[in-house]
mmCIF file of the N, C-alpha and C atoms, coordinates in Angstrom:
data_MODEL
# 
_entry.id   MODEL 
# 
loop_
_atom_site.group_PDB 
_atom_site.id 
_atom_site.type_symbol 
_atom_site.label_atom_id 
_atom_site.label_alt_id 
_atom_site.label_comp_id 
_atom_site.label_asym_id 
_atom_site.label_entity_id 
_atom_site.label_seq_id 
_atom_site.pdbx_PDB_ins_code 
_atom_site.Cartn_x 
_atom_site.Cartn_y 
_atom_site.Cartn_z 
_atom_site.occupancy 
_atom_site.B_iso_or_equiv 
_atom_site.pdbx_formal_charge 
_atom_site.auth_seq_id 
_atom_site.auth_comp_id 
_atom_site.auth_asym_id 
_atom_site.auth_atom_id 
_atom_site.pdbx_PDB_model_num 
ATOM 1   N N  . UNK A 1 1  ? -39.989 -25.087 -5.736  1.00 0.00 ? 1  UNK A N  1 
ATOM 2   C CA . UNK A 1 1  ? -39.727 -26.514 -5.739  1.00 0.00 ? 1  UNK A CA 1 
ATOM 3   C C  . UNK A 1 1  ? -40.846 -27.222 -6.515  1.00 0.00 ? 1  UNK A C  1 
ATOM 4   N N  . UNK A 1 2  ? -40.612 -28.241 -7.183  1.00 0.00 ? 2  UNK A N  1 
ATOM 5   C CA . UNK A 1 2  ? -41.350 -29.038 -7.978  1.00 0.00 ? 2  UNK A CA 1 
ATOM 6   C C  . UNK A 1 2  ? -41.295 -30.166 -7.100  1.00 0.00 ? 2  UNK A C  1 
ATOM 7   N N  . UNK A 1 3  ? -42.587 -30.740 -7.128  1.00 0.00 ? 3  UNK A N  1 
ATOM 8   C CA . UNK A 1 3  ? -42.706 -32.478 -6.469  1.00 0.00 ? 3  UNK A CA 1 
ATOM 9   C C  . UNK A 1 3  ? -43.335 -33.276 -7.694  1.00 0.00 ? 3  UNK A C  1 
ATOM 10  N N  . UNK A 1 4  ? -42.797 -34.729 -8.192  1.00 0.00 ? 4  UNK A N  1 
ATOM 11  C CA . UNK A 1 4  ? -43.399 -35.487 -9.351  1.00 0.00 ? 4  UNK A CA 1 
ATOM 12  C C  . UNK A 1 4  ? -43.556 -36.685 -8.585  1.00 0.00 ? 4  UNK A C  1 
ATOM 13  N N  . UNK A 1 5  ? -44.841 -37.378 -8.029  1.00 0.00 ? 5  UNK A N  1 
ATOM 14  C CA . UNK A 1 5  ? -44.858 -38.870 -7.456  1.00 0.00 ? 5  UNK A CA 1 
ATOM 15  C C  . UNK A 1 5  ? -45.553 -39.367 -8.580  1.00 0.00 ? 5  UNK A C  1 
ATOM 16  N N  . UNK A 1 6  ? -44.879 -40.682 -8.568  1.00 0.00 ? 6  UNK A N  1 
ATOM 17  C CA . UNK A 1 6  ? -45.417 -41.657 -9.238  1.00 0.00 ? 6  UNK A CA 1 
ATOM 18  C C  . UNK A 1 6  ? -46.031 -42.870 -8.494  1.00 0.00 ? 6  UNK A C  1 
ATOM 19  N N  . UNK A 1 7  ? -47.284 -42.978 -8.667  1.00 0.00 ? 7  UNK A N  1 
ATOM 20  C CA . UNK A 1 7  ? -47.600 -44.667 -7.692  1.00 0.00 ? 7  UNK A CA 1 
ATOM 21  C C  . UNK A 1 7  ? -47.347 -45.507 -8.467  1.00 0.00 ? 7  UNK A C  1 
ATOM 22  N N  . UNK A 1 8  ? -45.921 -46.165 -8.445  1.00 0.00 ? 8  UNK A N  1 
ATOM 23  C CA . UNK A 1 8  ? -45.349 -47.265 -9.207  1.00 0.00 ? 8  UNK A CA 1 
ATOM 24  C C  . UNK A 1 8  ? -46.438 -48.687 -9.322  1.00 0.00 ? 8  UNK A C  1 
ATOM 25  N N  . UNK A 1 9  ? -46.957 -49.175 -8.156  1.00 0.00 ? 9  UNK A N  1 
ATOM 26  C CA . UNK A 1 9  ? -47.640 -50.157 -8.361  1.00 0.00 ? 9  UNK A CA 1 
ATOM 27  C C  . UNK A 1 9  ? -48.817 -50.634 -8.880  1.00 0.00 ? 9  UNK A C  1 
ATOM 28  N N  . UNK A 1 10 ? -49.634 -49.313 -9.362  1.00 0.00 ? 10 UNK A N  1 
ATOM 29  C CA . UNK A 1 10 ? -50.689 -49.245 -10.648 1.00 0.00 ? 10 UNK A CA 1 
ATOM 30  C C  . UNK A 1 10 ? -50.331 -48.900 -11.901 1.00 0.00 ? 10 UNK A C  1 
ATOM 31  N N  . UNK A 1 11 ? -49.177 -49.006 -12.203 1.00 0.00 ? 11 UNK A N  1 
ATOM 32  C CA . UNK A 1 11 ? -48.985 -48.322 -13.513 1.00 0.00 ? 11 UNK A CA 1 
ATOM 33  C C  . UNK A 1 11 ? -49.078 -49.846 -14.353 1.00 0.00 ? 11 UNK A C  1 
ATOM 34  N N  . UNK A 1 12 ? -49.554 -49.755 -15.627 1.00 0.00 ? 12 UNK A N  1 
ATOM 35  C CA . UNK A 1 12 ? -50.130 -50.371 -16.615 1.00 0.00 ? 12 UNK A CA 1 
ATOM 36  C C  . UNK A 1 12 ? -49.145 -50.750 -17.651 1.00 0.00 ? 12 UNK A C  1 
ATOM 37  N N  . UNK A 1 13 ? -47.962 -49.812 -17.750 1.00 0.00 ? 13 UNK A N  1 
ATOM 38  C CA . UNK A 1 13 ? -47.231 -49.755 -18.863 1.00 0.00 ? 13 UNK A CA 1 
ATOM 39  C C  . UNK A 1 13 ? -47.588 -49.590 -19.804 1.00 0.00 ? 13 UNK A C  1 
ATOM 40  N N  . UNK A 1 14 ? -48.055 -48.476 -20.025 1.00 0.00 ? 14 UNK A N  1 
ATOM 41  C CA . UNK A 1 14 ? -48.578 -47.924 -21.263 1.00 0.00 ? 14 UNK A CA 1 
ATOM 42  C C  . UNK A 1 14 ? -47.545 -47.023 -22.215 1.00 0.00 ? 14 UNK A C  1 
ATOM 43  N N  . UNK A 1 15 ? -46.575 -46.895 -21.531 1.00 0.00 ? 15 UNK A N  1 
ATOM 44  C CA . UNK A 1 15 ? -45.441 -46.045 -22.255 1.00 0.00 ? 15 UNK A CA 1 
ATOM 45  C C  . UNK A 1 15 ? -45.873 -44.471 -22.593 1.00 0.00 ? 15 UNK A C  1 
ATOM 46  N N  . UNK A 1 16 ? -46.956 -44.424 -21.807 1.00 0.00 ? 16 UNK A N  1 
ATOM 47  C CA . UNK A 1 16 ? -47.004 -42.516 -22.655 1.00 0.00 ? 16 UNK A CA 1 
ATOM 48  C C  . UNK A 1 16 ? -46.343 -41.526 -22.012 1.00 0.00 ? 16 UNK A C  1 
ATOM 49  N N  . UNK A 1 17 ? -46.035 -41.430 -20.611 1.00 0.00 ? 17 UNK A N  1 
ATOM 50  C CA . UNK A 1 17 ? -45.492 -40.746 -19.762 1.00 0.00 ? 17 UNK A CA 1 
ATOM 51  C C  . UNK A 1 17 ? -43.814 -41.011 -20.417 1.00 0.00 ? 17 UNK A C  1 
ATOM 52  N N  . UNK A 1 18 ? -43.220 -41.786 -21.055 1.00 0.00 ? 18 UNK A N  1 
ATOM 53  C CA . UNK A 1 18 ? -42.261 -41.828 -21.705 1.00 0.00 ? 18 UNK A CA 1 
ATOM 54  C C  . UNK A 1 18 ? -42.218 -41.281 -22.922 1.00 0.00 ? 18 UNK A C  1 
ATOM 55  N N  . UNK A 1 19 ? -43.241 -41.147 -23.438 1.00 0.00 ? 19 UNK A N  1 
ATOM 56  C CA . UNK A 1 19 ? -43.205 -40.896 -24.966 1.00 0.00 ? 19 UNK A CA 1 
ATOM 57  C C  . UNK A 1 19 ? -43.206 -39.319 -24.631 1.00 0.00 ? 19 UNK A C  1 
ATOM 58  N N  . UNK A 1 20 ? -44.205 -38.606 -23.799 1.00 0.00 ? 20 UNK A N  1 
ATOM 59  C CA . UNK A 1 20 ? -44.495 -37.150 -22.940 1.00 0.00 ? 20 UNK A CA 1 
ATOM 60  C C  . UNK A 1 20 ? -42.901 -36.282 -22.438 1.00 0.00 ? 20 UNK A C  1 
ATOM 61  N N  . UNK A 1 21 ? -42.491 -37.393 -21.639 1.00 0.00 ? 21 UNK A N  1 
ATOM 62  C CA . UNK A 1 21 ? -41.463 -36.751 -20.845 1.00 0.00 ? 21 UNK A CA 1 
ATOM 63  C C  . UNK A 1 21 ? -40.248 -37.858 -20.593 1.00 0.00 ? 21 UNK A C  1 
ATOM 64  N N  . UNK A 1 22 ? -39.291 -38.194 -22.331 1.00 0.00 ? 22 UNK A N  1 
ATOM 65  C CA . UNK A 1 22 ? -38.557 -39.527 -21.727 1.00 0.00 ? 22 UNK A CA 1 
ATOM 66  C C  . UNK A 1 22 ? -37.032 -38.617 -20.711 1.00 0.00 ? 22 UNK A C  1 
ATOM 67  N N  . UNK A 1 23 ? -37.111 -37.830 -20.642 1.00 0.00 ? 23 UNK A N  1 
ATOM 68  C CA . UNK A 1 23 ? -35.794 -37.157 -19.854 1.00 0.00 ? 23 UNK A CA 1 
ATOM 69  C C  . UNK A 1 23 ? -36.087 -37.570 -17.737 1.00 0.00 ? 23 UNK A C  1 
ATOM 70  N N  . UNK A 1 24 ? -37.224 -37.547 -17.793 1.00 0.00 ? 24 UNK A N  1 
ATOM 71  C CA . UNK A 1 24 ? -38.265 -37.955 -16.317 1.00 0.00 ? 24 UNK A CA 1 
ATOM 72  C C  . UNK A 1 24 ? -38.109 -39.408 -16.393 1.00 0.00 ? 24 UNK A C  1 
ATOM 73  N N  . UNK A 1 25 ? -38.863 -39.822 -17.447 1.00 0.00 ? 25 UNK A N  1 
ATOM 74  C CA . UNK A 1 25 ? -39.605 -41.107 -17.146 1.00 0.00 ? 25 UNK A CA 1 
ATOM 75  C C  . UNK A 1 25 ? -38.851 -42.251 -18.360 1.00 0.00 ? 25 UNK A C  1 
ATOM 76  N N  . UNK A 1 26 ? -38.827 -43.521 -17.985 1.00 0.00 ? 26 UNK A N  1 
ATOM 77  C CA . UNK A 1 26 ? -38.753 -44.552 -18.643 1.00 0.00 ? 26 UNK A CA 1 
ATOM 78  C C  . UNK A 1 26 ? -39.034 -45.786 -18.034 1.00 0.00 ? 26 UNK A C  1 
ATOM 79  N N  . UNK A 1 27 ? -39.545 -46.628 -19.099 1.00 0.00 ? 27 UNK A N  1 
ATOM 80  C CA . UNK A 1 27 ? -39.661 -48.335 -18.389 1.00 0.00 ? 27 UNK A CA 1 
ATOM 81  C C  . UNK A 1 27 ? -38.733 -49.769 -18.310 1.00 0.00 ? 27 UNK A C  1 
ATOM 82  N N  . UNK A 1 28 ? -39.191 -49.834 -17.389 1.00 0.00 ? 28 UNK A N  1 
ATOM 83  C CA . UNK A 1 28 ? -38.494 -50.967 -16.475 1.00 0.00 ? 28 UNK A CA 1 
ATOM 84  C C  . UNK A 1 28 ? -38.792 -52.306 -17.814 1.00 0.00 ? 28 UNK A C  1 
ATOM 85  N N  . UNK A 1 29 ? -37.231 -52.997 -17.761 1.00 0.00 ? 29 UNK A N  1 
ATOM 86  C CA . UNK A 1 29 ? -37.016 -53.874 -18.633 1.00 0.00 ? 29 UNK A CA 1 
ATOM 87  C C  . UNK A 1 29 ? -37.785 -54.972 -18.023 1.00 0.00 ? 29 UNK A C  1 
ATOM 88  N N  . UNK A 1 30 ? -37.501 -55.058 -16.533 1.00 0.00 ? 30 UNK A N  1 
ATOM 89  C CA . UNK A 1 30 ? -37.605 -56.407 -15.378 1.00 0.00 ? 30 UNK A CA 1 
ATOM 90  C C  . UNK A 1 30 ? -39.506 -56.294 -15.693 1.00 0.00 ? 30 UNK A C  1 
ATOM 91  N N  . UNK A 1 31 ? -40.048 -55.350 -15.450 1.00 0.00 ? 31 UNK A N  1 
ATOM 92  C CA . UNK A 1 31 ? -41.382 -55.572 -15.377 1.00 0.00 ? 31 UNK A CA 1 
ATOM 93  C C  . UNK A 1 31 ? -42.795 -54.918 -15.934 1.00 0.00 ? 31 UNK A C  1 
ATOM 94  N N  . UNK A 1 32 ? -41.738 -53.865 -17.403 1.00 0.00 ? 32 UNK A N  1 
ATOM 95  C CA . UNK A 1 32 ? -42.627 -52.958 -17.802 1.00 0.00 ? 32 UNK A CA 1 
ATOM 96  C C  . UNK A 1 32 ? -43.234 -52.008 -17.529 1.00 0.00 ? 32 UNK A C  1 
ATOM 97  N N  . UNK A 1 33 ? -43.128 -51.702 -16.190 1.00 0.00 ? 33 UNK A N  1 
ATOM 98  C CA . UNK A 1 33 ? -43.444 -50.393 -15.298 1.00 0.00 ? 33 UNK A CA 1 
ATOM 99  C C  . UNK A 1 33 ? -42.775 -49.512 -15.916 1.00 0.00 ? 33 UNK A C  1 
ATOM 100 N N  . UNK A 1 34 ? -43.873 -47.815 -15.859 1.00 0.00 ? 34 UNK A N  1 
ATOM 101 C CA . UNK A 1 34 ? -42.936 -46.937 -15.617 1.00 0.00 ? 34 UNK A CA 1 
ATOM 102 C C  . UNK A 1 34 ? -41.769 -46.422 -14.528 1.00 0.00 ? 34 UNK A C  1 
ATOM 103 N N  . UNK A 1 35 ? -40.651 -45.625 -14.782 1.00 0.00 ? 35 UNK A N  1 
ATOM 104 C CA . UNK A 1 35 ? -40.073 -45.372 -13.477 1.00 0.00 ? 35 UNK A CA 1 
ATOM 105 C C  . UNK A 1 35 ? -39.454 -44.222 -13.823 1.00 0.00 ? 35 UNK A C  1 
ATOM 106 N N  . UNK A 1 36 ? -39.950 -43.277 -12.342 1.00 0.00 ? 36 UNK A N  1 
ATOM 107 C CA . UNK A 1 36 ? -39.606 -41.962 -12.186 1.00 0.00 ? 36 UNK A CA 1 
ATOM 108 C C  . UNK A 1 36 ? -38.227 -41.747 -12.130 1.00 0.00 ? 36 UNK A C  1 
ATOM 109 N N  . UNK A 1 37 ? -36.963 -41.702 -13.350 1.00 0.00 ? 37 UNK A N  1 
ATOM 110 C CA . UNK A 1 37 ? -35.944 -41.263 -13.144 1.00 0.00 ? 37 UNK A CA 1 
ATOM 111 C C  . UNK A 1 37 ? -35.266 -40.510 -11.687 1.00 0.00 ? 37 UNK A C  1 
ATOM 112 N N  . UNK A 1 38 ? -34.059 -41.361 -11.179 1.00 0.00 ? 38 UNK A N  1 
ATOM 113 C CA . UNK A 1 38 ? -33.498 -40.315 -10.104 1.00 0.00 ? 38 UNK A CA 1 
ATOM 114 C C  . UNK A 1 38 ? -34.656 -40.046 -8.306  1.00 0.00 ? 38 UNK A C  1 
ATOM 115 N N  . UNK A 1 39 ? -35.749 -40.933 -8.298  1.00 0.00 ? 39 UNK A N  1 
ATOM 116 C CA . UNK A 1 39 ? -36.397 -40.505 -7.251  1.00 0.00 ? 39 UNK A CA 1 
ATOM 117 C C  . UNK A 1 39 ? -36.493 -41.284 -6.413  1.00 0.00 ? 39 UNK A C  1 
ATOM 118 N N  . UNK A 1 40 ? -36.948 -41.267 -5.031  1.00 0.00 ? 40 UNK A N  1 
ATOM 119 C CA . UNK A 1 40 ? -37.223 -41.350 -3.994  1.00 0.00 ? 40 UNK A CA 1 
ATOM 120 C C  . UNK A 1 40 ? -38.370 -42.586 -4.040  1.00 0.00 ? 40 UNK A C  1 
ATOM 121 N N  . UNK A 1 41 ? -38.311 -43.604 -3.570  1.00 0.00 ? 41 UNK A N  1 
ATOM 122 C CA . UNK A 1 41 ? -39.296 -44.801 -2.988  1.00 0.00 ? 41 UNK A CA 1 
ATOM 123 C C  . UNK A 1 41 ? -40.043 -44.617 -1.262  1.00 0.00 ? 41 UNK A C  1 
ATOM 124 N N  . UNK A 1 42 ? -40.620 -44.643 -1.516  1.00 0.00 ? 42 UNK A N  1 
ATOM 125 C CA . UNK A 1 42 ? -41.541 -44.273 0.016   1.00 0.00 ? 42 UNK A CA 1 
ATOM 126 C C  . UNK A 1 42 ? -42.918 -44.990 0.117   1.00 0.00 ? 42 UNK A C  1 
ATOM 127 N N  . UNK A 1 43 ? -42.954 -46.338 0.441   1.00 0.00 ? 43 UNK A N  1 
ATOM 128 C CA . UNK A 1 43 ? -44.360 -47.169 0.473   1.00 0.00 ? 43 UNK A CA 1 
ATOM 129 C C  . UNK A 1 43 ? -44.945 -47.002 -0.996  1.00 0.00 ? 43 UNK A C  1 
ATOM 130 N N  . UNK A 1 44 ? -44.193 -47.657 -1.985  1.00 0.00 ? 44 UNK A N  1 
ATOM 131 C CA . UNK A 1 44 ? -44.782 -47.533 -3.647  1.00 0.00 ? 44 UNK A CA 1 
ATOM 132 C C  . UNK A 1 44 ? -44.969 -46.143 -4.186  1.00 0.00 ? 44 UNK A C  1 
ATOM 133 N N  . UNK A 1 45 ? -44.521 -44.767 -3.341  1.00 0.00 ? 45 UNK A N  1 
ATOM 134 C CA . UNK A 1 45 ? -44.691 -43.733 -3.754  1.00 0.00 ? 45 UNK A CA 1 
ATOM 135 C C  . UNK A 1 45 ? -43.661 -43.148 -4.276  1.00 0.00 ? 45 UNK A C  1 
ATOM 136 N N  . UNK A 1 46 ? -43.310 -43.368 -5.739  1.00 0.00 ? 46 UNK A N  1 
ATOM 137 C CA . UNK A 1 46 ? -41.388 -42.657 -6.017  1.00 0.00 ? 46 UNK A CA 1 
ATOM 138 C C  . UNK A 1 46 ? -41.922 -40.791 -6.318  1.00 0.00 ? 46 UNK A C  1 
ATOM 139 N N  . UNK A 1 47 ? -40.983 -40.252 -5.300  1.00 0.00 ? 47 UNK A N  1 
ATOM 140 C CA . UNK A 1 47 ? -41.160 -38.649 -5.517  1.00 0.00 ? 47 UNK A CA 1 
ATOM 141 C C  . UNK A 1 47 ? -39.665 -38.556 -6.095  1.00 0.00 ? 47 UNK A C  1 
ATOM 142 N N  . UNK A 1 48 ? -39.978 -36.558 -6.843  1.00 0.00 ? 48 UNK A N  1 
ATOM 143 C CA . UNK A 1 48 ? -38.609 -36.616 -7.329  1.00 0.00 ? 48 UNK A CA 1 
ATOM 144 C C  . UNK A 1 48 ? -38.942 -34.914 -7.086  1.00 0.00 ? 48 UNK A C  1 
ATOM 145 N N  . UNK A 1 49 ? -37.801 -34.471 -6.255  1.00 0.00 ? 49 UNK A N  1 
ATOM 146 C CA . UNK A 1 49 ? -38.203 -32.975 -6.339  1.00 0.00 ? 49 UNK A CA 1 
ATOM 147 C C  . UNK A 1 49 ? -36.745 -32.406 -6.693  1.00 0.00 ? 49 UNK A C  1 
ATOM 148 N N  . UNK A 1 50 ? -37.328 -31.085 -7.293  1.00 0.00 ? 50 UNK A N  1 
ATOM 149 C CA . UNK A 1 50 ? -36.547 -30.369 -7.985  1.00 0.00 ? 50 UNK A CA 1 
ATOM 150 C C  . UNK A 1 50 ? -36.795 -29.035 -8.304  1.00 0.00 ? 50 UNK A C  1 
ATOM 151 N N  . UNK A 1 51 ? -35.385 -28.403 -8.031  1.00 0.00 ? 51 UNK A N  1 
ATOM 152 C CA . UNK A 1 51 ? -35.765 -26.859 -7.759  1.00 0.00 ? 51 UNK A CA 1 
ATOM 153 C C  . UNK A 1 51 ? -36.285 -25.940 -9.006  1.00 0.00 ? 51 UNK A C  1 
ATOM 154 N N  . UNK A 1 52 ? -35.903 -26.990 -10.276 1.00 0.00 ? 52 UNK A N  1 
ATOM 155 C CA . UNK A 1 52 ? -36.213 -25.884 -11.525 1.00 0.00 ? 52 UNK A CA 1 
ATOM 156 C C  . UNK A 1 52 ? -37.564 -26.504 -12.038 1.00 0.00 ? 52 UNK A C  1 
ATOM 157 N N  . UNK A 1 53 ? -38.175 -25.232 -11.738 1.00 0.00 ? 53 UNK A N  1 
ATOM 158 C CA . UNK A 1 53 ? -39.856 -25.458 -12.758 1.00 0.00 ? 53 UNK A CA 1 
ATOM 159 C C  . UNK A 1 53 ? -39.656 -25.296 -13.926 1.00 0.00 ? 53 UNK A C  1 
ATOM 160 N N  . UNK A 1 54 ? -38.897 -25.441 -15.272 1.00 0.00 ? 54 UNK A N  1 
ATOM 161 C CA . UNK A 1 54 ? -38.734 -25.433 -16.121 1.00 0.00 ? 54 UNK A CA 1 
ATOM 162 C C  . UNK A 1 54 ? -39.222 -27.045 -16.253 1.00 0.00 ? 54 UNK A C  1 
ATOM 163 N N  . UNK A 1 55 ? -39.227 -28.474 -15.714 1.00 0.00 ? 55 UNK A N  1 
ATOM 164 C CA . UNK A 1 55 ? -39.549 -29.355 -16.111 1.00 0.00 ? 55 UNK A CA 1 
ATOM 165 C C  . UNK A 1 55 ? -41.082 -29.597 -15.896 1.00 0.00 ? 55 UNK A C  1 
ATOM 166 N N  . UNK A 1 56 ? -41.652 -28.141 -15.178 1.00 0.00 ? 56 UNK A N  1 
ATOM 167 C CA . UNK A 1 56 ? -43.375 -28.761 -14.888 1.00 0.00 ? 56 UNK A CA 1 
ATOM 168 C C  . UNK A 1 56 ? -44.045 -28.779 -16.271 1.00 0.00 ? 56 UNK A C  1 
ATOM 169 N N  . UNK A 1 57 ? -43.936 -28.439 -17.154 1.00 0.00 ? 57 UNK A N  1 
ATOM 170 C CA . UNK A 1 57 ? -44.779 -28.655 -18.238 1.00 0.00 ? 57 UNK A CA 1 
ATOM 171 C C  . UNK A 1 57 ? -44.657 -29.754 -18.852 1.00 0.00 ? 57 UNK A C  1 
ATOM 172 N N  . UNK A 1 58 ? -43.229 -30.590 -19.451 1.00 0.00 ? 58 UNK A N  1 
ATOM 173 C CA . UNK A 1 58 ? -43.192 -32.153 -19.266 1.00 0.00 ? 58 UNK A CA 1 
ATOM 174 C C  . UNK A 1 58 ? -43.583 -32.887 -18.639 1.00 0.00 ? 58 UNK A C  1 
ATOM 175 N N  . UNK A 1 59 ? -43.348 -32.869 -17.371 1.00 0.00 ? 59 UNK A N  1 
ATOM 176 C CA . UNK A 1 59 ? -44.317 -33.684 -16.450 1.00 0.00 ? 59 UNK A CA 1 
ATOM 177 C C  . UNK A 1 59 ? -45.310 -33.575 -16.290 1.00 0.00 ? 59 UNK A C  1 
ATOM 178 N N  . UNK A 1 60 ? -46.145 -32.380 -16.350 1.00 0.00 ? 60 UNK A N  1 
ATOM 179 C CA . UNK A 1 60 ? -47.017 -32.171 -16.796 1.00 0.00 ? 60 UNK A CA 1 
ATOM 180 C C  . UNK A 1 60 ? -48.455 -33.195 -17.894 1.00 0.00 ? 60 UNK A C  1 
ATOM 181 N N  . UNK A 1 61 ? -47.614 -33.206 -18.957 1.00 0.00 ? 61 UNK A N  1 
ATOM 182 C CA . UNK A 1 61 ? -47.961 -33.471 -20.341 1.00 0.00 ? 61 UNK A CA 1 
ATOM 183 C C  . UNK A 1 61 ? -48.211 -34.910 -19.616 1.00 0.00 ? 61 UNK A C  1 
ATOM 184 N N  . UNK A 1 62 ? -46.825 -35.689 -18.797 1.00 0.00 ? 62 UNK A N  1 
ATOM 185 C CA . UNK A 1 62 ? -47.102 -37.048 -18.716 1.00 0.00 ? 62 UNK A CA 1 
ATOM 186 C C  . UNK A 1 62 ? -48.197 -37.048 -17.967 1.00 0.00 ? 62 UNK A C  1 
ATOM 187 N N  . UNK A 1 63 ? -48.124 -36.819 -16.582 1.00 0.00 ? 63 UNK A N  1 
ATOM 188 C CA . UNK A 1 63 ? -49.079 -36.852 -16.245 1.00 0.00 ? 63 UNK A CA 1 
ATOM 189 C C  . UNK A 1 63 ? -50.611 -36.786 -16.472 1.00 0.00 ? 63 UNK A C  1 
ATOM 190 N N  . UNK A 1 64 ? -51.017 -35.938 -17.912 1.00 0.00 ? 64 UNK A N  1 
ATOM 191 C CA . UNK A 1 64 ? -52.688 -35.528 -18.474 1.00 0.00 ? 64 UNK A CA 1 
ATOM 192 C C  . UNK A 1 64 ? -52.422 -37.121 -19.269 1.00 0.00 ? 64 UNK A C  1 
ATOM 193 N N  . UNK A 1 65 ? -51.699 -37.127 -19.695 1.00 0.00 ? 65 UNK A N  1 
ATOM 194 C CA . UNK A 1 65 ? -51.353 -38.849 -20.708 1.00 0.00 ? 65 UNK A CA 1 
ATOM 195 C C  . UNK A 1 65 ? -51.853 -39.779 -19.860 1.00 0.00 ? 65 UNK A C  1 
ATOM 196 N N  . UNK A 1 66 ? -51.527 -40.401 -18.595 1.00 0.00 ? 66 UNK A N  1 
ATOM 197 C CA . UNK A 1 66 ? -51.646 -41.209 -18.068 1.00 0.00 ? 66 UNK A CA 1 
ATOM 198 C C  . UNK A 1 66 ? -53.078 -41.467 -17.793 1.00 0.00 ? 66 UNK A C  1 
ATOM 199 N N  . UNK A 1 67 ? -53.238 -42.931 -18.209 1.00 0.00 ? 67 UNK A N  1 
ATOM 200 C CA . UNK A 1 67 ? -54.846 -43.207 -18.475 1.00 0.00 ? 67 UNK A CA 1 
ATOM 201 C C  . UNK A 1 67 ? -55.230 -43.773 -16.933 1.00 0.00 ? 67 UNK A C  1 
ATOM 202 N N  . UNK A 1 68 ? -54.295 -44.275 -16.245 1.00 0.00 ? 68 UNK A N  1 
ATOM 203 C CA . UNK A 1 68 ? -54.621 -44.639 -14.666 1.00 0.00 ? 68 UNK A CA 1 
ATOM 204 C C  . UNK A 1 68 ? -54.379 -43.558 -13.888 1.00 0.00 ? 68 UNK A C  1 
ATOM 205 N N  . UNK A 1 69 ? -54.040 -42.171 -13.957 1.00 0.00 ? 69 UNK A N  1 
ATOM 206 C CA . UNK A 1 69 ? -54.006 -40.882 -12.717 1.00 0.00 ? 69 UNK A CA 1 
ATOM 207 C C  . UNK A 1 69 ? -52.711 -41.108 -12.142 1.00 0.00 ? 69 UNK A C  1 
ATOM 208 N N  . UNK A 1 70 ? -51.980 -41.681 -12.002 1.00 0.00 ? 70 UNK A N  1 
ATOM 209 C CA . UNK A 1 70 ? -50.594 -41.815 -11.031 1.00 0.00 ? 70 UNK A CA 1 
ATOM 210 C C  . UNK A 1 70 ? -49.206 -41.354 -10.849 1.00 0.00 ? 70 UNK A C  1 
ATOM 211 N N  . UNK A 1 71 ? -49.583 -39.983 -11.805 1.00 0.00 ? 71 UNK A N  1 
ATOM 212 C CA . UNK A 1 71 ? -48.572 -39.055 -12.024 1.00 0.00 ? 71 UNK A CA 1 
ATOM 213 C C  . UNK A 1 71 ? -48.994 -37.481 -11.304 1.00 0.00 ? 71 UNK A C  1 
ATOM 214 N N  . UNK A 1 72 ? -48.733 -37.120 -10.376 1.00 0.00 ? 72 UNK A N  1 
ATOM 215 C CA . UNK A 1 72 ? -48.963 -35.950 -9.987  1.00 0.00 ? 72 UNK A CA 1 
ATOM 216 C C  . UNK A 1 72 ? -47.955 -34.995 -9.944  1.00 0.00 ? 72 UNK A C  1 
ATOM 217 N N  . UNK A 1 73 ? -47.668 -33.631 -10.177 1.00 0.00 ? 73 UNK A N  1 
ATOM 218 C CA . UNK A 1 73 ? -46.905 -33.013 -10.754 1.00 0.00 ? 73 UNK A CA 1 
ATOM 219 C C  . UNK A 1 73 ? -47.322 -31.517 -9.228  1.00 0.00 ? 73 UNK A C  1 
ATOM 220 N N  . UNK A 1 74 ? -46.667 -31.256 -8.589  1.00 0.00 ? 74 UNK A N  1 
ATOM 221 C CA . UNK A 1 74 ? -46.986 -29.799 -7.964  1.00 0.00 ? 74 UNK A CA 1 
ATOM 222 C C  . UNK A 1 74 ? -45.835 -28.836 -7.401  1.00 0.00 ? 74 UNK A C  1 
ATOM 223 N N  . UNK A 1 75 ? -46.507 -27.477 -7.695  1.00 0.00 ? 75 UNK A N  1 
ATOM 224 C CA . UNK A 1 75 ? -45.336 -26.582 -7.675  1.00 0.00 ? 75 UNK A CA 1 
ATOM 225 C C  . UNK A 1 75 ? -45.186 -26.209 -6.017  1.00 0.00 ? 75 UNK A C  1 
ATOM 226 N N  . UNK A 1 76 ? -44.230 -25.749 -5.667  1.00 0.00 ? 76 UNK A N  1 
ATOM 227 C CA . UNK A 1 76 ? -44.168 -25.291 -4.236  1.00 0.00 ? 76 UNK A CA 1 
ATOM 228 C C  . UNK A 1 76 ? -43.664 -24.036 -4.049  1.00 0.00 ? 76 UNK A C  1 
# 
């Protein structure tokens, strides 16, 4: 299992985690945020899990991109 959280409410909008991984990630028209495609909201924490590790190296990538840390990526 793969887990990808995003802490939606520090993100900067920097667009790199889109540019990294746009099949995961894209931004919000309403407020420029990134947003974790398809996931889960839990107190500003969007998770997205998924059984194929074939996407940890994309998410991955976004995650080393991200200049504020708020992409964490782990295998299970």
């Amino acid at each position: 299992m793969v887990i990808i959280t995003l802490q939606r409410d520090k993100c900067i909008g920097c667009n790199y985690c889109v540019e990294m991984d746009p099949v995961h990630f894209q931004m919000s028209k309403k407020d420029g945020k990134s947003v974790l495609l398809h996931s889960q909201n839990s107190k500003g924490f969007f998770t997205l899990k998924s059984p194929k590790h074939t996407i940890v190296e994309r998410c991955e990538l976004a995650a080393k991109a991200c200049p504020v840390k708020i992409i964490t990526v782990k295998e299970t």
